[in-house]
N, C-alpha and C positions, 0 to 999 in steps of 0.2 A: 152238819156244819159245812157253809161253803170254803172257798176261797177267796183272796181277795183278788179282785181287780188287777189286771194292768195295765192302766191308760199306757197310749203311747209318749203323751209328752213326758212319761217317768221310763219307757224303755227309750227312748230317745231324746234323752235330754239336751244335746247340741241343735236339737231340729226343732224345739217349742216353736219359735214365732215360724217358722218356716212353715210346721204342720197347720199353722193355723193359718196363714198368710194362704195356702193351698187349697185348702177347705174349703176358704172362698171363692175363689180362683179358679178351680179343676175340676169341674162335677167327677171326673171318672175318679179322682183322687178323693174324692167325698164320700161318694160308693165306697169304697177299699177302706174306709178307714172307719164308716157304719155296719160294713162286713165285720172288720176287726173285733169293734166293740160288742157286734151281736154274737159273734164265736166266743168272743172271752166271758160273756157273761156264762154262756151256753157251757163251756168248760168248769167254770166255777161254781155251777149247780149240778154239774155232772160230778166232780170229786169229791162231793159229799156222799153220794150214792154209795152202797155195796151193790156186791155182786158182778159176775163174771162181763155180761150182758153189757153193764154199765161203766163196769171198767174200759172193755172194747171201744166203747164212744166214745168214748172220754179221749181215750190213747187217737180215735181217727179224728176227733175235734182240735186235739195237739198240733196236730199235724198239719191240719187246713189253715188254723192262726198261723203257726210258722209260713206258711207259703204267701197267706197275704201279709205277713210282716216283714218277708223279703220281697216282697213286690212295693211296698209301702217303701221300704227301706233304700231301693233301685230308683222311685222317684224321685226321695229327696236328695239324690246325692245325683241326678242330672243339674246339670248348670242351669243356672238362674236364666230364663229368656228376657 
């Protein structure tokens, strides 16, 4: 069994139109945020898994979404240009 999902406009609920407003706006910021969802999904079929092997991914896929969800997190809070 997976886990669910987590969109960012639900880990970031003050940034909804902002992420979305960006989206269109920022290809590099569009990357990051296709990064995001492709790690989360990737996480979420990985905690389903047993095993040692699979836990280990799991734990270094953790870690990679954190990184691009404080990079994600670093854009939206630069001032509006």
């Amino acid at each position: 069994m997976s886990n669910p999902l987590h969109p960012l406009a639900e880990e970031f609920l003050d940034f909804r139109g902002r992420i979305h407003a960006l989206e269109l706006s920022d290809p590099p910021f569009a990357r990051l945020v296709a990064g995001y969802e492709q790690v989360d999904r990737e996480v979420c079929c990985m905690e389903g898994r047993l095993g040692e092997a699979a836990e280990e991914a799991s734990r270094a896929m953790r870690r990679l979404k954190l990184r691009i969800k404080d990079q994600i997190l670093e854009a939206l809070s630069r001032p509006v240009a």
